[in-house]
C-alpha positions in Angstrom: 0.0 0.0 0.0 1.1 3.6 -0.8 2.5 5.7 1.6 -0.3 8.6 2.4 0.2 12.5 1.8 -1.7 15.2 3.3 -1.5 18.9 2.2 -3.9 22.1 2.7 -3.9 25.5 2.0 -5.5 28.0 3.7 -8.0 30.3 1.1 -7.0 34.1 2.8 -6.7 35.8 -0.9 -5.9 35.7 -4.1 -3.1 33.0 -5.2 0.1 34.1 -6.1 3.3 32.5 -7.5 5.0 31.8 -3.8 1.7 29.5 -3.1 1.7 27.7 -6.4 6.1 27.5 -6.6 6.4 26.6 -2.3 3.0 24.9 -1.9 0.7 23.7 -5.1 3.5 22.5 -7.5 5.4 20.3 -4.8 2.3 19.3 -3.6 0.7 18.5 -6.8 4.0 16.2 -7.3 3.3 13.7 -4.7 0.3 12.5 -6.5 2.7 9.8 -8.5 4.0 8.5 -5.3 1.5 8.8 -2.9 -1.7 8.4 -2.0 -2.7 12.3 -2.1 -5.2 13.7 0.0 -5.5 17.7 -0.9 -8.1 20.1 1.3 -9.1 23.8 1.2 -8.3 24.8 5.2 -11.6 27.0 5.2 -11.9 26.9 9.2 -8.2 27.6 9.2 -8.6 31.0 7.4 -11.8 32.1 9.6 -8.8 33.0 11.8 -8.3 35.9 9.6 -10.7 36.5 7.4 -14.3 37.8 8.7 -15.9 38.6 5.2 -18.3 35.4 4.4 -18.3 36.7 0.9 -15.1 36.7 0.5 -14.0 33.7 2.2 -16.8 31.8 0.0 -15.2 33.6 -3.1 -11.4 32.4 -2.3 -12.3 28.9 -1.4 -14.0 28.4 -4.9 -10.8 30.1 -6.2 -8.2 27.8 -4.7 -10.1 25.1 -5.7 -10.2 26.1 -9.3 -6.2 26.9 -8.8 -5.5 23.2 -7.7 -7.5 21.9 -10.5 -6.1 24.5 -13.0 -2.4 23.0 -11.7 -3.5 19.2 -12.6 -5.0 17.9 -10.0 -7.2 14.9 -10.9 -9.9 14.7 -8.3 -10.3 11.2 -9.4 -6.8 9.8 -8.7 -6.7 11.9 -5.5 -8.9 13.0 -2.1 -10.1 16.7 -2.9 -12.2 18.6 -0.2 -13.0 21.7 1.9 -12.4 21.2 5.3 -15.2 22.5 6.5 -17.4 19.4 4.9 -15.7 16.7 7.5 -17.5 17.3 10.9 -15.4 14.2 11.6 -11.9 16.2 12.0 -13.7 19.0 14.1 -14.8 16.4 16.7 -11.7 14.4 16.6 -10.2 17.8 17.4 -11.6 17.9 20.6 -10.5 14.7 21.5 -7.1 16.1 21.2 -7.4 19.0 23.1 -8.4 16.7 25.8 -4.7 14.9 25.6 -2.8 18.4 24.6 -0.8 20.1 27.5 -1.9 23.7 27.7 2.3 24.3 27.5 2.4 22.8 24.6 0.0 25.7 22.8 1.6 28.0 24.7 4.8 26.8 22.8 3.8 27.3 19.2 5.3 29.5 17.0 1.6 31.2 16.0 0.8 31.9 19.7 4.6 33.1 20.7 5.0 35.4 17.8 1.5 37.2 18.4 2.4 37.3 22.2 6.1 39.5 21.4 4.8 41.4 19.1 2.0 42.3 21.7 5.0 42.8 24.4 6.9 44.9 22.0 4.2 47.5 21.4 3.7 47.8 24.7 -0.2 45.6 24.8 -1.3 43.6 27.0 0.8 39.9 25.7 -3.0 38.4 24.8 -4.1 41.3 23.2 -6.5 40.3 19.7 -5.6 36.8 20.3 -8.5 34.7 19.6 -8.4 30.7 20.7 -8.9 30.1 17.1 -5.0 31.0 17.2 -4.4 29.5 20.2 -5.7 26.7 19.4 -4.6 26.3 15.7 -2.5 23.6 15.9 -4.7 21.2 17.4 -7.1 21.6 14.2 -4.0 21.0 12.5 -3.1 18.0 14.2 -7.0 16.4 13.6 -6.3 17.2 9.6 -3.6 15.2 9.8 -4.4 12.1 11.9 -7.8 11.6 10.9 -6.8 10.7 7.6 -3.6 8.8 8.7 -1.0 10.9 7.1 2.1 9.3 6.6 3.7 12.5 5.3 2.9 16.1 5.5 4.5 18.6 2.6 5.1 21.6 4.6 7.2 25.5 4.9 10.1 25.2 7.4 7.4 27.5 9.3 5.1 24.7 9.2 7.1 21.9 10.8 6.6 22.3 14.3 2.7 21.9 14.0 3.6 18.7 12.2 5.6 17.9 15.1 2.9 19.0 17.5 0.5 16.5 15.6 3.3 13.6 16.3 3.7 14.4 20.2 -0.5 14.0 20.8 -0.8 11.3 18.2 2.5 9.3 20.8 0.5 10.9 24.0 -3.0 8.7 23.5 -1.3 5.9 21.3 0.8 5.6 25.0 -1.7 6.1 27.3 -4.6 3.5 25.7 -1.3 1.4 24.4 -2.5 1.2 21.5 -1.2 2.4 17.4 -4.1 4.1 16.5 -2.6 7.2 15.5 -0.3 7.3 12.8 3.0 9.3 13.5 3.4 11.7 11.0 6.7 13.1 9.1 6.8 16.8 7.7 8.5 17.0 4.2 10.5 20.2 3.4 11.7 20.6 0.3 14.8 23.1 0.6 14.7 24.4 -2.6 11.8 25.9 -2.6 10.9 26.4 0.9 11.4 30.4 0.8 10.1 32.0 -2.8 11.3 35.7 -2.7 8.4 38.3 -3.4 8.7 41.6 -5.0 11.2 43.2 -2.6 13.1 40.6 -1.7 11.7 39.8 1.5 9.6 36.3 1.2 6.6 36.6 -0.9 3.3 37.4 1.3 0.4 39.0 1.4 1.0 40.8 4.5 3.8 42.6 2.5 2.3 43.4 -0.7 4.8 41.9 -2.3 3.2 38.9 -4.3 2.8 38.1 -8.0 -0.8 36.8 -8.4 -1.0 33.8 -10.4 -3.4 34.9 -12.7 -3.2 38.3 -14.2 -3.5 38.8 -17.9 -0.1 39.7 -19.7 0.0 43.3 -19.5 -0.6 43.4 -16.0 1.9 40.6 -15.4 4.6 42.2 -17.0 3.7 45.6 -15.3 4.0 43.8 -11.7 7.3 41.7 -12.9 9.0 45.2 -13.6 8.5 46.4 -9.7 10.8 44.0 -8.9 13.6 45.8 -6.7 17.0 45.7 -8.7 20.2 47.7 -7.8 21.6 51.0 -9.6 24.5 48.5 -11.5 24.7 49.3 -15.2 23.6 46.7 -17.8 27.6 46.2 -18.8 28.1 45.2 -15.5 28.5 41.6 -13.8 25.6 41.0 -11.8 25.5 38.6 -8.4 22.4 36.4 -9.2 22.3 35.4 -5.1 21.3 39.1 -4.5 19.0 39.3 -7.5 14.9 38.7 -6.7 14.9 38.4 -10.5 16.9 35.8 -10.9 16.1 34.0 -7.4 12.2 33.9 -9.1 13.2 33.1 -12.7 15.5 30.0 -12.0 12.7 28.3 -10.4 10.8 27.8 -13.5 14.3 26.6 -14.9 15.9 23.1 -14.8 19.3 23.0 -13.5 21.2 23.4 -16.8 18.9 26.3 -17.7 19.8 27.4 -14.6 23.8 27.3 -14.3 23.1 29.2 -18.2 21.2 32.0 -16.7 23.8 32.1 -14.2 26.5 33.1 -16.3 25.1 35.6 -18.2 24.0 37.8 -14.9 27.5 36.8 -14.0 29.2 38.1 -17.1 27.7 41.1 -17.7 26.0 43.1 -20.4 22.7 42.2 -19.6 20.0 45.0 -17.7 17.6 44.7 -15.4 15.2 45.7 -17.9 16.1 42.5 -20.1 16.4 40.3 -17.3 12.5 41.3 -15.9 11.5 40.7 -19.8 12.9 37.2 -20.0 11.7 36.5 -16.8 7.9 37.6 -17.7 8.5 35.4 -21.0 9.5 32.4 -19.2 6.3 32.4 -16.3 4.2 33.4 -18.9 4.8 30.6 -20.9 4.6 28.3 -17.8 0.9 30.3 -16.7 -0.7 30.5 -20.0 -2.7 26.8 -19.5 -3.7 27.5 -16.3 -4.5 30.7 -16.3 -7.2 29.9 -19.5 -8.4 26.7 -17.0 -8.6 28.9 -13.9 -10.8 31.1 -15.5 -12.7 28.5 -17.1 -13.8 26.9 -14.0 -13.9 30.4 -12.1 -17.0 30.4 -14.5 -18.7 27.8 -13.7 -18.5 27.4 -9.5 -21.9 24.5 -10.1 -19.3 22.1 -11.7 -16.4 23.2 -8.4 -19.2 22.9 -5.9 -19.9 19.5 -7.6 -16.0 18.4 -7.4 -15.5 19.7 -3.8 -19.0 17.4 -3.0 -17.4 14.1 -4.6 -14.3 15.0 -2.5 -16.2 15.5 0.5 -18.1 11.9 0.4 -15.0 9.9 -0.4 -13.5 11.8 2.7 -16.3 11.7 4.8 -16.5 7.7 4.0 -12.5 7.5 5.6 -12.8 9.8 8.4 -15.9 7.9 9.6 -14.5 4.5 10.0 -11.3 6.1 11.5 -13.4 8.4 14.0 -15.2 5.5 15.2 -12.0 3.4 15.5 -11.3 6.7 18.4 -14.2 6.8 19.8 -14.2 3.2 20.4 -10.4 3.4 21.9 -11.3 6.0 24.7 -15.1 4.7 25.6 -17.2 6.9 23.8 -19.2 3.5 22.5 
């Protein structure tokens, strides 16, 4: 039987090339070596986003991104989150094995807590237990389907790693291997995708390049890339480049040590290096951004996928549920 792989993304806005180049594309990959399960982390995002409109709009818009990318909701397990009551009452059985300092440990919480502390707030100030408590929603994404592997950020590993420690806390304490431990997958080569500025690509920076912008625009945002004052006959350090840290990930690695060269020998400008850049992801967007807007049109036929998704899940996360529930006594 196939190893298992679990991914999700959460649908906070628009997608942009760091989510399809760090999250989508690797993700997408597994699907010939694993059994893939891919879900749109709805409940997640209701962390941040308090528009039902909009959060409506963006999960119908990841959706369509996934399937845009490849995805074949036949070969793998394709749902929204939000349609497996299972994992939100499995979730609770967690938080009843979960060490408050544990939560108080996680990366979300402390970083919401210094930043509190370093404006001079009360350290809880705006934190919700949605927050709080994200990792233990995590952790029953994870486990009820069994996960063998989990494709995540560098940022990311410690929930996977939270997800292990209750999974070995009531596998210990009812002796039993009910819980599969899970592994995060990090793949260090694209585990950081630069944005605009240089800084990693986010939202919260306004630094992204969305996905699916026609080509004027796209060329228009590719040219606010930040470059230096260096003349085009000068040699060029690609490691200090956004351009060139963004173009040679659409490149394979002979492409690569090409492009390389030429920043490195000179007489190339920035201007020509943002134009073979646009040429190159436009080429690579031109399919799926005709698909995306395909099925953006048509959100009966998504709603219809995301159902088919949600039974096959549902069916799994069922029998596992009760499997727990007959471990600790419920029945």
């Amino acid at each position: 039987m196939a190893l298992r792989a679990l991914t999700g993304i959460k649908p906070t806005g628009e997608p942009h090339v760091g989510n399809w180049l760090g999250a989508i594309k690797p993700a997408l990959a597994l699907a010939s070596a694993y059994e893939t399960y891919y879900f749109i982390a709805d409940y997640h995002a209701l962390n941040i986003i308090y528009d039902a409109e909009a959060l409506r709009k963006n999960t119908l818009s990841i959706a369509a991104t996934y399937l845009a990318f490849g995805l074949d909701p036949e070969r793998s397990v394709f749902y929204r989150q939000s349609d497996i009551p299972e994992v939100f009452e499995l979730a609770w059985i967690l938080a009843c094995f979960t060490p408050k300092g544990l939560m108080n440990r996680a990366h979300s919480y402390k970083d919401a807590v210094a930043k509190n502390q370093e404006a001079g707030r009360d350290p809880d100030q705006n934190i919700n237990m949605g927050l709080y408590s994200y990792p233990i929603l995590m952790a029953a994404d994870i486990l009820i389907f069994s996960a063998d592997v989990v494709p995540v950020g560098a940022d990311q590993k410690q929930h996977v790693e939270i997800a292990r420690d209750i999974a070995e806390r009531i596998n210990h304490n009812y002796k039993s291997a009910l819980f599969t431990l899970p592994e995060p997958r990090i793949d260090d080569q694209v585990k950081t995708i630069v944005g605009l500025d240089g800084r990693k690509m986010s939202k919260s920076y306004d630094n992204t390049i969305p996905l699916f912008l026609e080509e004027k625009p796209l060329l228009k945002r590719i040219n606010q890339i930040v470059t230096n004052s260096q003349t085009p006959e000068e040699p060029k350090d690609p490691e200090q480049s956004p351009v060139f840290q963004l173009h040679k990930l659409l490149l394979p690695a002979g492409e690569e040590a090409m492009l390389r060269g030429r920043y490195q020998a000179g007489g190339m400008g920035w201007g020509q290096a943002k134009k073979d850049y646009f040429e190159a992801l436009n080429a690579v967007l031109q399919g799926p951004r005709q698909e995306y807007r395909r099925l953006m049109a048509d959100p009966g036929a998504l709603q219809t996928v995301l159902a088919r998704g949600r039974d096959k899940a549902r069916d799994r996360a069922s029998v596992f549920l009760g499997k727990v529930r007959s471990t600790i006594g419920i029945r």
